[in-house]
C-alpha positions as CSV (number, residue, x, y, z in Angstrom):
1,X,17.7,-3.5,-9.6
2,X,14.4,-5.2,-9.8
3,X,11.5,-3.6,-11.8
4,X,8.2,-2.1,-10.1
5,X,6.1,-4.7,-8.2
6,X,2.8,-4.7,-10.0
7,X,-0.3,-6.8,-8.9
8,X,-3.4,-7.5,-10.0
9,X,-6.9,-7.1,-7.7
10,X,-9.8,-9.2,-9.2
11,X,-12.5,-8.1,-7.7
12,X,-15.5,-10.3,-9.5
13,X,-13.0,-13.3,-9.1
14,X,-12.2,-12.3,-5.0
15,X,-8.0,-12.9,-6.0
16,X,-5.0,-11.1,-5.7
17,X,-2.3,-11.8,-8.2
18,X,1.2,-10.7,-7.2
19,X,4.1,-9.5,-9.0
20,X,5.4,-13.0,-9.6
21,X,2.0,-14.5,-11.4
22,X,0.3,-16.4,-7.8
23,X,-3.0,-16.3,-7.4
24,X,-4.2,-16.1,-4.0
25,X,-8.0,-16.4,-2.8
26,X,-9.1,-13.1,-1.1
27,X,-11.2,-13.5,1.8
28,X,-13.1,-9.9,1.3
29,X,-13.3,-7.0,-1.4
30,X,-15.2,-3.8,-0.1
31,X,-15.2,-1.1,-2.5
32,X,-15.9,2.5,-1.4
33,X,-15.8,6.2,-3.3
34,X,-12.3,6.7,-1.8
35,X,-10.6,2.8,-2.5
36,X,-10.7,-0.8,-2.2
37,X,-10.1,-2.8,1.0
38,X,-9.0,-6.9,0.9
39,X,-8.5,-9.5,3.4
40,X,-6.6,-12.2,2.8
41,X,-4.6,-14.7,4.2
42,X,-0.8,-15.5,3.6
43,X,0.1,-18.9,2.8
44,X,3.9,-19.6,3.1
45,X,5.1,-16.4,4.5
46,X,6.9,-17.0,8.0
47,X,6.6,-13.5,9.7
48,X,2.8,-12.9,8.8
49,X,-0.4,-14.9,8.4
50,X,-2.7,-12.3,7.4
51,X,-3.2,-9.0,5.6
52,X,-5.3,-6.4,5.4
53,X,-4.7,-3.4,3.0
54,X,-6.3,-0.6,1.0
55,X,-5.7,0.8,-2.4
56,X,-6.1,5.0,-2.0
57,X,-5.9,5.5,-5.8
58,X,-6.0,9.2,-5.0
59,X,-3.5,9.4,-2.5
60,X,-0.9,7.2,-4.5
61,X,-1.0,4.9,-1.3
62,X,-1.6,0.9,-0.3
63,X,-2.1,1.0,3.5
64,X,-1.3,-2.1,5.0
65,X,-1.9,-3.9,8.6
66,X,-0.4,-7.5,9.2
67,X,-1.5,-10.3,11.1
68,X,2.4,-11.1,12.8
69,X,3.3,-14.9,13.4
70,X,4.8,-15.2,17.2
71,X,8.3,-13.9,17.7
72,X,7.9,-11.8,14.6
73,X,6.2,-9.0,15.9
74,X,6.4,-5.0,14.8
75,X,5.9,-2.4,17.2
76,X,4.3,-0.5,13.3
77,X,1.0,0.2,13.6
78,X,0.6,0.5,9.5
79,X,3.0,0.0,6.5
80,X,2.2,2.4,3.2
81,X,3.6,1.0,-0.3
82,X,4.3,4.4,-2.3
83,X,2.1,2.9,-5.7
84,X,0.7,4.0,-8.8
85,X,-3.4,2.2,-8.9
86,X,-5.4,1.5,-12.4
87,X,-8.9,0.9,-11.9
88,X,-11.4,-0.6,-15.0
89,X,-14.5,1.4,-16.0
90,X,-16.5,-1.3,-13.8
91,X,-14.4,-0.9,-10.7
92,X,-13.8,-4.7,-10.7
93,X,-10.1,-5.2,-11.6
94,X,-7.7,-3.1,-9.6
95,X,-4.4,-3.0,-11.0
96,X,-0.9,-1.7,-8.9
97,X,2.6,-0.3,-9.6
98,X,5.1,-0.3,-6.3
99,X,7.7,2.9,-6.7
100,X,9.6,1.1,-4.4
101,X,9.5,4.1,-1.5
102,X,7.4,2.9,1.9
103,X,6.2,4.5,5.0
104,X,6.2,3.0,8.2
105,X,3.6,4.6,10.7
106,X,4.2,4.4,14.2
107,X,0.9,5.9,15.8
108,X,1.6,9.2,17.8
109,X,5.3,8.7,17.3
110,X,6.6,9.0,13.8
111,X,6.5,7.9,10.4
112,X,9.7,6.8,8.5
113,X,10.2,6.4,4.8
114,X,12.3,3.6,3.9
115,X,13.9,2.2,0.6
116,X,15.1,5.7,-0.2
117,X,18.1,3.8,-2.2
118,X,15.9,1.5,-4.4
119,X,13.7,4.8,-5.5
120,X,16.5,6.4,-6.2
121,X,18.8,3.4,-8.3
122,X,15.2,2.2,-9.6
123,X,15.1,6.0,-11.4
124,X,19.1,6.2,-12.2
125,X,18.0,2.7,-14.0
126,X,15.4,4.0,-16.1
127,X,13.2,1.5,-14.4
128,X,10.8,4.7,-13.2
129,X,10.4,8.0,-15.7
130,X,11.2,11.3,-14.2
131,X,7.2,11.9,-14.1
132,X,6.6,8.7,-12.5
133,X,9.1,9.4,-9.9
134,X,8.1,13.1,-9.3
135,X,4.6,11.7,-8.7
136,X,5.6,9.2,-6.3
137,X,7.8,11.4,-4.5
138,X,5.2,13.5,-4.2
139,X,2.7,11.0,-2.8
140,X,5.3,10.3,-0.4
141,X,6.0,13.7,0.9
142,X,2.4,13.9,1.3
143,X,1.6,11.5,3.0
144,X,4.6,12.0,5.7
145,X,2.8,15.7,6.0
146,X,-0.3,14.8,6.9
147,X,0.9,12.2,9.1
148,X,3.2,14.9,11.1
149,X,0.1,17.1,11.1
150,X,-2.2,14.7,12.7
151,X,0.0,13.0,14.9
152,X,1.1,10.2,13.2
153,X,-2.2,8.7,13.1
154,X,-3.8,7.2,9.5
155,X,-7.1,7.3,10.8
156,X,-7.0,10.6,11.7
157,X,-5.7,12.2,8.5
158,X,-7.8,9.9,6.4
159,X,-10.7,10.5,8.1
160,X,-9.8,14.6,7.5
161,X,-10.0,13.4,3.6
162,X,-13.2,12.2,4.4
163,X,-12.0,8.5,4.0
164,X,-12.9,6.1,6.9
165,X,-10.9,2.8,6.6
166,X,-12.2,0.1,9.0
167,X,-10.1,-3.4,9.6
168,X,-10.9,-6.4,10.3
């Protein structure tokens, strides 16, 4: 079992550092009372060439949208990494822990939680405390809540949290 993903969001230096150590350029930081949004592309990865995501610090949530490469389109409307987010006193490094649980959100459909196994071995490992896992089980359950409530529809439910996420 792998440890938690953690990366690193420089705002002041517009990078994103991901759990291996890279260092990729970010097009665009926005920083609001609720989160950060980025923009960035994604050298090297086949199915995607772009990514747009937010950090919800108070929601436990990274909301994600994906720019997919021909033939490897998803019918997902938005992916949400289940994370724990650290934020400096100046709000310019952004700092995330994965707990390894995801939701996939399929607007006015359904949202389904995936990686159930690797939560649950990642916590039999010791790799993730008992309050660490509580939290992002939580966070989880949640989230798939006010999803069901508002019709599977982020922008909805976020907007009911008085957060309005825009994309590019």
């Amino acid at each position: 079992m792998h440890p938690p993903k953690r990366e690193i969001f420089d705002v002041a230096a517009r990078t994103n550092t991901d759990n291996k150590g890279i260092v990729r350029a970010v097009d665009r930081y926005a920083r609001t009372p609720w989160g950060l949004y980025l923009a960035r592309p994604t050298p090297g990865r086949a199915q995607f060439n772009y990514l747009q995501s937010w950090l919800l610090p108070t929601l436990g949530l990274r909301a994600t949208v994906y720019d997919w490469n021909p033939g490897h389109q998803r019918a997902q409307d938005f992916y949400l990494d289940v994370v724990d987010i650290a934020v400096d006193d100046d709000g310019q490094l952004w700092r995330t822990e994965d707990h390894y649980l995801d939701l996939v959100v399929y607007r006015g459909q359904r949202t389904d939680v995936l990686d159930v196994d690797e939560f649950l071995a990642a916590h039999r490992d010791g790799l993730l405390s008992a309050e660490v896992a509580e939290r992002a089980l939580g966070s989880a359950l949640a989230a798939v809540a006010g999803l069901a409530a508002h019709d599977h529809d982020l922008s909805r439910w976020l907007a009911g949290n008085e957060m309005r996420l825009w994309w590019r």
